[in-house]
C-alpha positions in Angstrom: -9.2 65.8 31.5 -8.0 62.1 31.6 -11.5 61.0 31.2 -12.1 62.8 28.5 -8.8 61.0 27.0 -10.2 57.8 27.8 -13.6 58.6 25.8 -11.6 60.3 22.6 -9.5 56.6 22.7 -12.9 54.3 23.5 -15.2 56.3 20.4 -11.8 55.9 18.5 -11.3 52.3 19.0 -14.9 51.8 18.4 -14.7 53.6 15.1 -11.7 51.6 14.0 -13.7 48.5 14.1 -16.4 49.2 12.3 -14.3 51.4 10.1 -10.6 50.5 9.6 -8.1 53.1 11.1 -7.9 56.3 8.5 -4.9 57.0 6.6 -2.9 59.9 7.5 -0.3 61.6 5.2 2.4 63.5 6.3 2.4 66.4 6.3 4.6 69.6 6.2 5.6 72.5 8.7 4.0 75.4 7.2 4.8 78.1 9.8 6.8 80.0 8.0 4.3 79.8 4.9 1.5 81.1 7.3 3.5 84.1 7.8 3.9 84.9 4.4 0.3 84.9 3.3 -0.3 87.1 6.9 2.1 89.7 4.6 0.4 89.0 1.2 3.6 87.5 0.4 4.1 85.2 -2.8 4.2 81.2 -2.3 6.6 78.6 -4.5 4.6 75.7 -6.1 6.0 73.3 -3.5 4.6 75.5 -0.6 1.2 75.8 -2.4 0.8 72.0 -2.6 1.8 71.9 0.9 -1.1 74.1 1.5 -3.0 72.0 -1.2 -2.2 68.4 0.5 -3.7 69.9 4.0 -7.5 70.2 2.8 -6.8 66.9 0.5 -6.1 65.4 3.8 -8.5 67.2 5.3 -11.6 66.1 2.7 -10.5 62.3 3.3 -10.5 62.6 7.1 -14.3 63.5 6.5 -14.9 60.8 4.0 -13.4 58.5 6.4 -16.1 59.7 9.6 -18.7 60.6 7.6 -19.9 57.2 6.3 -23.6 55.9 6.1 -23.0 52.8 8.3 -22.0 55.6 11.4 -24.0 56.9 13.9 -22.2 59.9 14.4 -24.5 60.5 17.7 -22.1 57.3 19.4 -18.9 59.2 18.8 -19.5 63.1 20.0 -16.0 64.1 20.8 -14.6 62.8 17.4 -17.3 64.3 16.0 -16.4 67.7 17.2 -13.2 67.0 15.9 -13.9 65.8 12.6 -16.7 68.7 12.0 -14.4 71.3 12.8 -11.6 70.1 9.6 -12.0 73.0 6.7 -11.8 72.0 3.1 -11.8 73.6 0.0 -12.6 72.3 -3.1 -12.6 75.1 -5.3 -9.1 75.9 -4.5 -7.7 72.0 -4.4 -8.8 72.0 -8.0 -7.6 75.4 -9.2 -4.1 74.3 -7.6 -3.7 70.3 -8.7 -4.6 72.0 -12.5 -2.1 74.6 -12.6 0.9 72.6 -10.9 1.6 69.4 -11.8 5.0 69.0 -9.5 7.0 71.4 -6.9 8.9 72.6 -9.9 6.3 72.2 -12.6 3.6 74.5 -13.9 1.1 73.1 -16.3 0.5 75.1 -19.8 -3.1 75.7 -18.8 -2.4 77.4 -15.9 -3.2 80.7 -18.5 -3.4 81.4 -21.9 -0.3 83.5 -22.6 1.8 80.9 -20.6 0.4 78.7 -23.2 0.9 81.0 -25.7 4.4 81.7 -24.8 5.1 78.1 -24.3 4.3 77.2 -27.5 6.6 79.8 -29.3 9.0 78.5 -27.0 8.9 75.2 -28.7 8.6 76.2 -32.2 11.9 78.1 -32.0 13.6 75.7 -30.3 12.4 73.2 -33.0 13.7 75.4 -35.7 17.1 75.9 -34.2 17.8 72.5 -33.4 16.7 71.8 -37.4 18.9 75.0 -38.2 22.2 73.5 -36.5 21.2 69.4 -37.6 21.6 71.2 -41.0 24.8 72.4 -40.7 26.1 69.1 -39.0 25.1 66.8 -41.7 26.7 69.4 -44.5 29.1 68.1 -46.4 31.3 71.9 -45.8 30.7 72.0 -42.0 31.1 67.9 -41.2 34.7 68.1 -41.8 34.7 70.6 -38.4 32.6 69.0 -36.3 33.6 67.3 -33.3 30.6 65.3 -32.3 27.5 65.7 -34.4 25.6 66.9 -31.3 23.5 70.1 -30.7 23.4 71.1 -27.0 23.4 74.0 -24.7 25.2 76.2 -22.9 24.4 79.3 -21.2 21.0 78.8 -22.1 22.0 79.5 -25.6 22.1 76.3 -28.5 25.6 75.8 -29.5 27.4 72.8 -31.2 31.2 71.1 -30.8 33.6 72.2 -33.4 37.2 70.9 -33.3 39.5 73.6 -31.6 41.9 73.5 -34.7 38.4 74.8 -37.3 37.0 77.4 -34.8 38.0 80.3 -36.8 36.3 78.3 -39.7 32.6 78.9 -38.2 31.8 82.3 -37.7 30.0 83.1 -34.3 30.5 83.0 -30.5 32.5 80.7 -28.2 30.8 79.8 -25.2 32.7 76.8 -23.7 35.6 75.1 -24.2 36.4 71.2 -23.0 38.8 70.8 -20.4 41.2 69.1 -22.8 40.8 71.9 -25.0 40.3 70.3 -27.8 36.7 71.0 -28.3 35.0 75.0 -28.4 31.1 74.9 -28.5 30.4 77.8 -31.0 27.0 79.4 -31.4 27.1 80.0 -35.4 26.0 83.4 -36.3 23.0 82.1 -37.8 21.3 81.5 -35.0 22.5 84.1 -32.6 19.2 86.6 -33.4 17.0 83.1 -32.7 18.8 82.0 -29.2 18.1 85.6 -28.5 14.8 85.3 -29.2 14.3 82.3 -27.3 15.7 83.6 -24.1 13.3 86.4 -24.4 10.5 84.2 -24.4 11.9 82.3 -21.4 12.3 85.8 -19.5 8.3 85.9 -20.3 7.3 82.3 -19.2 9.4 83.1 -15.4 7.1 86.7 -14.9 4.3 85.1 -16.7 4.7 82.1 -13.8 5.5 84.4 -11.4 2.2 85.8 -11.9 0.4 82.6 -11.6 1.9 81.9 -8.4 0.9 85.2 -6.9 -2.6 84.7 -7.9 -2.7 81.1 -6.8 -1.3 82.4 -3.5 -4.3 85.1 -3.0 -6.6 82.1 -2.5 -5.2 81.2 0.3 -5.1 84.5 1.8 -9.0 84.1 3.6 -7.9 80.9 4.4 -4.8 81.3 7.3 -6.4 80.6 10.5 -8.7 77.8 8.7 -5.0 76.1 7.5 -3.8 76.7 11.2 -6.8 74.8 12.6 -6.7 71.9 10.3 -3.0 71.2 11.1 -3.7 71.3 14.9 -7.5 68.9 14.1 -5.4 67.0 12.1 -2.1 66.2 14.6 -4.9 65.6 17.4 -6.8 62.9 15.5 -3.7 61.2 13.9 -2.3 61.1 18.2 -5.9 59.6 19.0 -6.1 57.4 16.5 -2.2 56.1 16.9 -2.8 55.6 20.8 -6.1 53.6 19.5 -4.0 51.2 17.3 -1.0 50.7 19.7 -4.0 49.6 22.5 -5.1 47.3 19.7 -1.4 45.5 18.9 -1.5 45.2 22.6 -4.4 44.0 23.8 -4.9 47.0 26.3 -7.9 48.2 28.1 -8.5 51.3 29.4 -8.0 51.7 32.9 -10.5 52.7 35.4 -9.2 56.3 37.2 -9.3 55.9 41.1 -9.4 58.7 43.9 -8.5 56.2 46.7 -4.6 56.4 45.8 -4.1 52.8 45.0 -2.8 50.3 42.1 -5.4 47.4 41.3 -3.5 45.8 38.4 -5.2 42.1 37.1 -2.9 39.9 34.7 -1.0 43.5 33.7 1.5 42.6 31.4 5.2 44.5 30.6 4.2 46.0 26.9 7.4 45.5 25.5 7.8 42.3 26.3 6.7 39.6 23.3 2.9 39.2 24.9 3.5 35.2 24.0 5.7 35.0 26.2 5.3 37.3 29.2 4.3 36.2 32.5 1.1 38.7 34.0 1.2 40.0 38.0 -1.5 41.4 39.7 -1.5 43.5 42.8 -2.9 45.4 44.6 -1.5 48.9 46.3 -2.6 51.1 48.6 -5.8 49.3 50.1 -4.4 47.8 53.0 -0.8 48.6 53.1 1.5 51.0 51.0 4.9 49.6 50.7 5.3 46.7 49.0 8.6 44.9 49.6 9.5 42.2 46.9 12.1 39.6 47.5 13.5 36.8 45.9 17.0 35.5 43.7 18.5 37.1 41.3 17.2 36.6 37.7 13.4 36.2 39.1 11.6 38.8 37.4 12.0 41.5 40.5 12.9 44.8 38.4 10.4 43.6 35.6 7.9 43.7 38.3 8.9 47.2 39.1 9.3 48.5 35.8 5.5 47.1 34.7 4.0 49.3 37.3 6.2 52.1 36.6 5.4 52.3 33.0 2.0 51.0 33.2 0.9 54.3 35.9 3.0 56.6 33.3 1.1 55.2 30.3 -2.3 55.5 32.4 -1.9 58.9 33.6 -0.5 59.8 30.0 -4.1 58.7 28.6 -2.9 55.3 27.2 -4.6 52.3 27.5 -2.3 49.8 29.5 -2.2 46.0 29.0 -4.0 44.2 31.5 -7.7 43.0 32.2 -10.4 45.2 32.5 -11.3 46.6 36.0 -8.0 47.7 36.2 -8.2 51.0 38.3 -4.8 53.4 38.7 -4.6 56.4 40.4 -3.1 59.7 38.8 0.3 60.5 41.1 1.7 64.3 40.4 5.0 62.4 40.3 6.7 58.8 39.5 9.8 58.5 40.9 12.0 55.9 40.1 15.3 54.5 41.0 16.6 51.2 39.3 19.5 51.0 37.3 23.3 51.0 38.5 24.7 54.7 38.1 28.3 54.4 39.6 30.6 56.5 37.6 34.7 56.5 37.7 35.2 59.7 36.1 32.4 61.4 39.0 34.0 58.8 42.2 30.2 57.6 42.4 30.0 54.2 44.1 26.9 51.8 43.4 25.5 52.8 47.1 26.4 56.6 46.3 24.5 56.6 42.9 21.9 55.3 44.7 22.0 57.6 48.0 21.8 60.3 45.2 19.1 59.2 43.4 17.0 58.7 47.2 18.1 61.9 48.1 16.3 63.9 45.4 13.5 62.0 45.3 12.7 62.9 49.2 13.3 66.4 48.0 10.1 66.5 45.6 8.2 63.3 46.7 4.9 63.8 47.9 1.6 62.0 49.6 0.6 61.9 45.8 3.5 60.1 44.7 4.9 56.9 43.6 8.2 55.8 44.2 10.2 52.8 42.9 13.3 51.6 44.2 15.7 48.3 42.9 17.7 46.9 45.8 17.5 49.2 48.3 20.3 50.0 50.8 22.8 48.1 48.5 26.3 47.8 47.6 27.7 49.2 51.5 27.4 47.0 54.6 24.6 44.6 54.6 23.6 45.5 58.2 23.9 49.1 57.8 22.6 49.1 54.1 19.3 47.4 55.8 19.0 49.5 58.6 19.2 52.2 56.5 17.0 51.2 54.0 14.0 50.4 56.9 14.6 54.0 57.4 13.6 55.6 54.4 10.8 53.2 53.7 9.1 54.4 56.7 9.8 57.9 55.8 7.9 56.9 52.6 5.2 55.4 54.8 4.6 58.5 56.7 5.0 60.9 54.0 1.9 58.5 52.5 3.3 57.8 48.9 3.2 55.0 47.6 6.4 52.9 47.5 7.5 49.5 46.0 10.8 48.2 46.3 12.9 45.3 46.0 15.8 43.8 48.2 17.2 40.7 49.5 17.8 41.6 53.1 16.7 39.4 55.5 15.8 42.6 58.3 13.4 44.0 55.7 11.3 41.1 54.9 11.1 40.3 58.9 10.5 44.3 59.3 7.7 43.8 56.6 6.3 41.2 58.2 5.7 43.0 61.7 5.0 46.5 60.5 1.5 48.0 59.6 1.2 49.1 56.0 3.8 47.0 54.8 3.3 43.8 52.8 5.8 41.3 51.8 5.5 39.5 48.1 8.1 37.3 46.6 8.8 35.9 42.5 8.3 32.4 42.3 11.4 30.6 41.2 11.8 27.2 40.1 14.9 25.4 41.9 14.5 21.7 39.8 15.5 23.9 36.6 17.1 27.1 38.2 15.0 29.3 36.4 12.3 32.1 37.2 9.0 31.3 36.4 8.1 35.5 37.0 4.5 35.2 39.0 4.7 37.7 41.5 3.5 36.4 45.1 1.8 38.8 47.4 1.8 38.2 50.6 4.7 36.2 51.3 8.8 37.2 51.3 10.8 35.2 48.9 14.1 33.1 49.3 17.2 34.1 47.4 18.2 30.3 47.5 21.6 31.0 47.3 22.5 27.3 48.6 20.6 25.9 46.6 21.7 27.2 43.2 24.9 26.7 43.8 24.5 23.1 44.9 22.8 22.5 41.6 25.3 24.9 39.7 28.2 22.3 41.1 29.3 23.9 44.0 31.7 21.5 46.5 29.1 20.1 49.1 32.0 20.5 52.5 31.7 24.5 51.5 28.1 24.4 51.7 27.8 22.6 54.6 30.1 24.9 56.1 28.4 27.8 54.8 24.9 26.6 56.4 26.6 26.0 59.7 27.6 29.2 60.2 24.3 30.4 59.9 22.3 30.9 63.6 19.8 28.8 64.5 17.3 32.2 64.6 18.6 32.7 61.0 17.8 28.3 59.9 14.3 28.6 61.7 13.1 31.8 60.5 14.2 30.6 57.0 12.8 26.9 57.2 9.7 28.7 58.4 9.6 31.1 55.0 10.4 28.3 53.0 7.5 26.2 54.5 5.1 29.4 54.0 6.2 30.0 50.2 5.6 26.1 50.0 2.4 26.3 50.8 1.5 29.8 49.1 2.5 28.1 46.0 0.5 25.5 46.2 -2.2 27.5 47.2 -1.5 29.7 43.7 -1.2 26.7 41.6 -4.8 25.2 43.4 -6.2 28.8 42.6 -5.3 28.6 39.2 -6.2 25.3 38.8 -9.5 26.6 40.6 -9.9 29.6 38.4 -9.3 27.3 34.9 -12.0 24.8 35.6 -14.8 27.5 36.8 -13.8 29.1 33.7 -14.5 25.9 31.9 -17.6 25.1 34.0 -19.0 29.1 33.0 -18.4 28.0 28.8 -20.1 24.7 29.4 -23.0 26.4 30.8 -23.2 29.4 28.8 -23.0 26.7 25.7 -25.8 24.5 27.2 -28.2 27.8 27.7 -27.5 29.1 24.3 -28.4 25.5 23.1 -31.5 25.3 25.2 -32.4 28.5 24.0 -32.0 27.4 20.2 -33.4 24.2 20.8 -36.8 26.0 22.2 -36.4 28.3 19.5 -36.9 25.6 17.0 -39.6 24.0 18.8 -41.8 27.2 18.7 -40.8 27.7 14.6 -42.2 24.3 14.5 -45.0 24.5 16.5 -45.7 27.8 14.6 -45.4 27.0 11.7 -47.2 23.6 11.5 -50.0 25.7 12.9 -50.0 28.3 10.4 -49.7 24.8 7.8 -52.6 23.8 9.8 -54.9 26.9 9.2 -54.1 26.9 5.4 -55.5 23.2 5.0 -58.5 24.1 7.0 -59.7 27.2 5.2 -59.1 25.3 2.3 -61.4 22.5 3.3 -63.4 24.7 4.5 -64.0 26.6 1.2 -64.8 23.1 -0.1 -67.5 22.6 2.2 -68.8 25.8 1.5 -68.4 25.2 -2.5 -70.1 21.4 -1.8 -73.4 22.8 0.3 -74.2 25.1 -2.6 -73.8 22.7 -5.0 -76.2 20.3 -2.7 -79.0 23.1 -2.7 -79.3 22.9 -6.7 -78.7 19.2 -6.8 -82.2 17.3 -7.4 -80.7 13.6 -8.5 -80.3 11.5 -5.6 -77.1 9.8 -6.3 -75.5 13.1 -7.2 -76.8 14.6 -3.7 -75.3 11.1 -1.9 -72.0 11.6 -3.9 -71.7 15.0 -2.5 -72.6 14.1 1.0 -69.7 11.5 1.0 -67.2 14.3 -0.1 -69.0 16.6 2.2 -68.6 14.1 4.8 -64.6 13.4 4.4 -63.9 17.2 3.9 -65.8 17.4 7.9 -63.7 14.7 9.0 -60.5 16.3 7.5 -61.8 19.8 9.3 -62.0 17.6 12.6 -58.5 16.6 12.0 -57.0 19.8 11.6 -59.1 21.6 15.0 -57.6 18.8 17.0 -54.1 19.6 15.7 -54.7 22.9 16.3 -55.9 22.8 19.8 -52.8 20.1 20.8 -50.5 22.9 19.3 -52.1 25.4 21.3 -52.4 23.1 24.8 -49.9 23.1 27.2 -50.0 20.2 28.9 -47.5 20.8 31.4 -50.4 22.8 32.7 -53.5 21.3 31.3 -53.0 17.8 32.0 -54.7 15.5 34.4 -53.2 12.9 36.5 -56.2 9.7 37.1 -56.0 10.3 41.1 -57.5 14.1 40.6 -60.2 13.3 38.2 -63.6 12.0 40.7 -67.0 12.6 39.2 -69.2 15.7 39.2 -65.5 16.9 38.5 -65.8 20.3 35.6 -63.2 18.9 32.8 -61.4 20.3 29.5 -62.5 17.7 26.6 -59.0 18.2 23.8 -60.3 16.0 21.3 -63.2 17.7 21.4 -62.7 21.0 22.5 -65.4 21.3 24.7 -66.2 21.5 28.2 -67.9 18.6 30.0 -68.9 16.7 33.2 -67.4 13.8 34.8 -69.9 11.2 35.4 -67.5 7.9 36.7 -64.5 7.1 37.7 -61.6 5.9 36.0 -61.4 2.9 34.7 -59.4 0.0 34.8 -59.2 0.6 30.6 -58.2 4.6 32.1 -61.7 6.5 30.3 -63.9 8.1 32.4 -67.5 8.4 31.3 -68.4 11.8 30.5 -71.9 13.9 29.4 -71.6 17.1 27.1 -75.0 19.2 27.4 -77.6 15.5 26.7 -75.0 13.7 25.4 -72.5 10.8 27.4 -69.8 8.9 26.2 -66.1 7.4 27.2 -63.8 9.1 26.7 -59.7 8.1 27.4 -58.5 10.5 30.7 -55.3 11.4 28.3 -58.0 14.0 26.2 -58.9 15.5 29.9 -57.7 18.9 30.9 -57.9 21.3 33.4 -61.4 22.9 32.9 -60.9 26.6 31.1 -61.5 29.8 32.6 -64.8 31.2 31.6 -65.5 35.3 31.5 -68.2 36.2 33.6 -69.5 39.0 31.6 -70.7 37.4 28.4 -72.5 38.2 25.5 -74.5 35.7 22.8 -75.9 36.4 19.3 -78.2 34.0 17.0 -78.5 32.4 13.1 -81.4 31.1 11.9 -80.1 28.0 9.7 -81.8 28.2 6.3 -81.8 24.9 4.6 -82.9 23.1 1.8 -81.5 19.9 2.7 -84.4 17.7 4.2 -83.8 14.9 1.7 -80.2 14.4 3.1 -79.6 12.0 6.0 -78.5 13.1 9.0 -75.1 13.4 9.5 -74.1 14.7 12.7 -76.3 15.0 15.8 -74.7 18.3 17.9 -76.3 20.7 20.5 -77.8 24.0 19.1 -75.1 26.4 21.0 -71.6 26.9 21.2 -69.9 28.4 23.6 -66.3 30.2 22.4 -65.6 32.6 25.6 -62.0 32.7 25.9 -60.9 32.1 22.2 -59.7 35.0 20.3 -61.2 36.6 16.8 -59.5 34.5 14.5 -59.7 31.5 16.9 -63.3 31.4 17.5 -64.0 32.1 14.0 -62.6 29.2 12.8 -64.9 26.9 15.6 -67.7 28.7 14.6 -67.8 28.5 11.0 -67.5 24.4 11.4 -70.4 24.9 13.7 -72.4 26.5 11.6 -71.5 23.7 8.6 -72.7 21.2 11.2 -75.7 22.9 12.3 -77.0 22.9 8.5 -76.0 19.5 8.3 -78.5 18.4 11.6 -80.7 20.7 10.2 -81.3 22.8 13.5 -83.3 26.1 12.9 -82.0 28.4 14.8 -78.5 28.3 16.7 -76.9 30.1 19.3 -73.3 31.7 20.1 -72.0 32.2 23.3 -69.0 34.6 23.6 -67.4 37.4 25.5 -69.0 41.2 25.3 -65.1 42.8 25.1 -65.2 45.3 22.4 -67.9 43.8 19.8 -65.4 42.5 17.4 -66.5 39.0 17.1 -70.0 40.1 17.2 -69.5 41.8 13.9 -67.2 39.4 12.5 -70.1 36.6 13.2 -72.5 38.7 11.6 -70.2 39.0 8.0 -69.9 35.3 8.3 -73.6 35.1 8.2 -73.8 37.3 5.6 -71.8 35.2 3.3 -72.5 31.5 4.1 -76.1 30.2 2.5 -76.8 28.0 5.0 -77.2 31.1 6.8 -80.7 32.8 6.8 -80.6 35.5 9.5 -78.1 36.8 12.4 -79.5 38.5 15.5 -77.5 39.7 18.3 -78.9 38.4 21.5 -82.3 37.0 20.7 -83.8 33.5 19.2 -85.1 34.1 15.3 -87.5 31.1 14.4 -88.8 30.3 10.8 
């Protein structure tokens, strides 16, 4: 059941930050108005808005979940919750437009109330007129009091002097309590009040009416009223446990079977978290009474009180504040003695309060308890009060609770220190400034340091020295050997945390470097990329031009016309060149590729970049670093920087043929190049790019018939060779596999 606490408050919290917290209104106890509509009783107005305000409340708790930007999938207990809220919208209307307040009902709530209302104000508009009339007349003025109309009774009356009330004839309803005023209904008016009241008795059934029928809408609706209140006080608990975890920084704890307390940096939560010290400990691995020493002041009772309340908060289905990985066991019990209870009037002592207090909690404890104890075996004889208290510690040991306490006896922390499942742990305190710096040390018992706080406090040195002499020499060397330990355990601690700060720092620097590593080779590909795709753009577009120049060339009969388009033609080819050698150092990886001069020796197989072909090694390298090299019958030198690492070739290979038609004999020759091309290994767009510059080339030379060497795969570039053909018209025929000659 706690774990299903723990996952109401995590897809609570989760929901608040995507979401804000929802609003919740409160909202009243309608018990008693449940059983009336069980009896088909009548509601008041301010019990049917009560009713009205629960499916208001209702409606904006499922606005509030059910929002686009939710995944409603992530959060399946709130869900249920949330799903399971009734509204009503036909009765929130009908209600909010008949009652405007708890003692209100609106004039539409029905016709004759309207009806009757508006009678109402008529006559009470002509009465008031009838009785302002006799006010302001010049007979009546002389009588008059105050020239006032009011009420009393319920009836319209006005003040006449006491001395003229037999002058106005009709009915006293009031006199002043200096008796010098009567307020007289005049007899003109009686039949009119009359009137009035009897439309008054007809608004209250009329209204009376209206309230039983608005009531019948809520009959159906009794159990679906009970369940919203109960949805409705679950979610507002979840969702207040989920914002107290926030204003505290908690976590949720992880829930243990191994009895034990693993608390890291757990911090008291009412303590201003700017300036509270964390502890962390660990209880019930390897020892289940911990005993913590040290002065007064240091921070021992906090100690106590953070685990106390921290356990009740985690077993409650709070999150406590402390790092994650937290883990706390559930105890049927936490037990807890701290506090002074001596009382005069009961003859309780300090060390009977406390006895007490023990005493019932060995009653109930169990092996699945956790007991807490402040100064233990005090306010009695120190020797007796210690002996006493190793007792019930052990008792505690044995019963196999779980037990901290705290204590300045000098037999406990040596008993700790000797005895199997017991572990000593001091508070640091700080003697240069006499004050408690609140880390909790485990693993070491602390010194009071009684001498030393009164030396600084301005104790007379002869009184200390006296006091330290009659201290045995056991007594000196068992505490000179504590205080050497706590030394160095403190030191340790500080080199720890020193330790811990600078790892800490080393884990940001490195996660920083990565993530700029990772942004920095990020970049580097969006600019490789995208000077590649820059890249493509120019060369279709040059390549378009060379298309748009050879067609012009085959209708072009006047000579320097033909050699001005041969010189474009030219520089468009050179420009093409350009762009496949960008291309193909975009795409090279030369921390791969790349030769070093002591590897390349002749007959050695070799990656040509400049040229993107494959070649032969005839020399080897110069002093100048070129190598001389031969591509099918043609040799050149070529720098060793262009050499790569030869490329993989695919054994099972396929080739296709175009017969070059051309009607360019009268043009010189441009370009002397090898009738095949070999593209095994590129990709479809790749290759088609290499082999439409080919095929430029080729009609340039003026070679027949060429031939295309490239992988079988799945026929793709086959076919896409084939459309090029179709479109170029240098191109006169495409065969697949074979030679075609003119």
């Amino acid at each position: 059941m706690l774990k299903n606490f723990y996952k109401k408050h995590g897809e609570a919290i989760h929901v608040s930050l995507r979401n804000s917290f929802p609003i919740f209104h409160e909202i009243a106890d309608i018990s008693i108005v449940l059983k009336k509509l069980e009896s088909n009783g009548s509601l008041s107005a301010k019990s049917l808005l009560a009713l009205t305000h629960i499916f208001q409340l209702s409606q904006e708790l499922k606005d509030y979940f059910n929002k686009d930007f939710l995944d409603l999938s992530e959060y399946p207990i709130l869900a249920d919750l949330f799903s399971g809220l009734y509204t009503n919208k036909g009765i929130v209307d009908k209600i909010l437009v008949c009652i405007l307040d708890e003692n209100t009902i609106d004039d539409k709530a029905s016709k004759i109330l309207q009806s009757i209302r508006k009678q109402e104000r008529k006559l009470e508009q002509d009465i008031r007129s009838k009785l302002n009339d006799m006010l302001h007349s010049s007979t009546y003025s002389k009588y008059i009091q105050e020239s006032i109309v009011t009420i009393r009774n319920n009836r319209f009356v006005i003040p006449i002097k006491e001395e003229y009330r037999s002058q106005i004839k009709g009915f006293v309803h009031d006199i002043s309590n200096a008796g010098s005023t009567v307020f007289i209904e005049p007899i003109s008016v009686f039949e009119m009040n009359n009137a009035l009241n009897s439309l008054k008795k007809e608004e209250e059934l009329e209204i009376e009416r209206i309230l039983q029928e608005l009531t019948q809408l809520f009959y159906p609706c009794v159990e679906e009223l009970q369940l919203d209140v109960n949805l409705i006080g679950k979610l507002d608990f979840i969702f207040a446990k989920a914002k107290f975890s926030q204003s505290i920084q908690a976590t949720i704890p992880l829930i243990n079977a191994n009895k034990e307390i693993r608390l890291k940096n757990a911090r008291h939560p009412l303590i201003d978290k700017n300036n509270v010290v964390p502890i962390t400990l660990n209880l019930g691995n390897d020892f289940s009474v911990l005993l913590i020493t040290g002065p007064n002041t240091g921070g021992k009772t906090v100690t106590l009180k953070t685990v106390g309340l921290l356990t009740c908060m985690a077993c409650s289905g709070l999150a406590i504040p402390c790092d994650e990985n937290s883990s706390i066991y559930v105890f049927d019990n936490v037990f807890a003695d701290i506090g002074d209870d001596q009382s005069i009037h009961n003859s309780l002592s300090t060390f009977s309060s406390h006895m007490l207090n023990i005493i019932e909690i060995m009653k109930y404890a169990t092996k699945k308890s956790l007991i807490l104890v402040d100064e233990l075996g005090s306010g009695t004889d120190p020797l007796e009060g210690a002996n006493l208290a190793i007792s019930i510690l052990d008792y505690f040991k044995e019963l196999g609770s779980l037990t901290m306490a705290t204590t300045h006896y000098q037999e406990l922390k040596h008993y700790a220190l000797v005895t199997e499942g017991f572990k000593n742990a001091s508070v640091e305190f700080d003697i240069s400034t006499l004050s408690p710096t609140y880390k909790l040390l485990v693993g070491i018992p602390g010194k009071s340091n009684a001498f030393e706080i009164s030396k600084k406090l301005g104790l007379e040195e002869a009184i200390l020295n006296k006091a330290q002499t009659l201290m045995t020499s056991s007594q000196i060397d068992i505490e000179n050997l504590l205080k050497n330990i706590y030394d160095d355990k403190s030191l340790i601690e500080k080199q720890k945390s020193e330790i811990s700060q600078e790892l800490e720092h080393i884990t940001t620097l490195r996660k920083a470097l990565e993530k700029e590593r990772e942004e920095v080779k990020h970049q580097k590909q969006n600019l490789i990329h995208d000077a590649k795709i820059k890249a493509r753009e120019i060369l279709l577009d040059a390549k378009q031009d060379a298309d748009n120049i050879i067609k012009q060339m085959n209708t072009l009969t006047n000579k320097r016309d033909l050699e001005n388009a041969r010189n474009t033609l030219n520089t468009k080819i050179k420009n093409v060149n350009l762009m496949d050698k960008l291309e193909n150092s975009a795409n090279s990886d030369d921390s791969k590729d790349v030769l070093d001069a002591k590897e390349i020796k002749p007959n050695m197989e070799v990656f040509v970049s400049n040229l993107g072909q494959n070649a032969i090694v005839l020399s080897h390298v110069s002093k100048s670093n070129e190598v001389q090299i031969q591509i099918g019958n043609l040799k050149m030198n070529v720098p060793i920087t262009y050499l790569k690492r030869m490329h993989a070739t695919v054994k099972d290979n396929n080739s296709c043929s175009i017969n070059i038609h051309s009607n360019t004999s009268h043009i010189s020759k441009t370009k002397t190049i090898k009738p095949e091309i070999n593209v095994i290994g590129l990709n479809v767009e790749e290759s088609i790019f290499v082999v439409d510059k080919f095929l430029d080339d080729a009609a340039l030379s003026k070679l027949q018939t060429v031939r295309i060497v490239h992988g079988k795969g799945t026929g793709k570039l086959r076919n896409r060779y084939s459309s090029i053909s179709e479109k170029k018209p240098t191109c006169k025929k495409f065969s697949p596999g074979n030679l075609w000659r003119r």
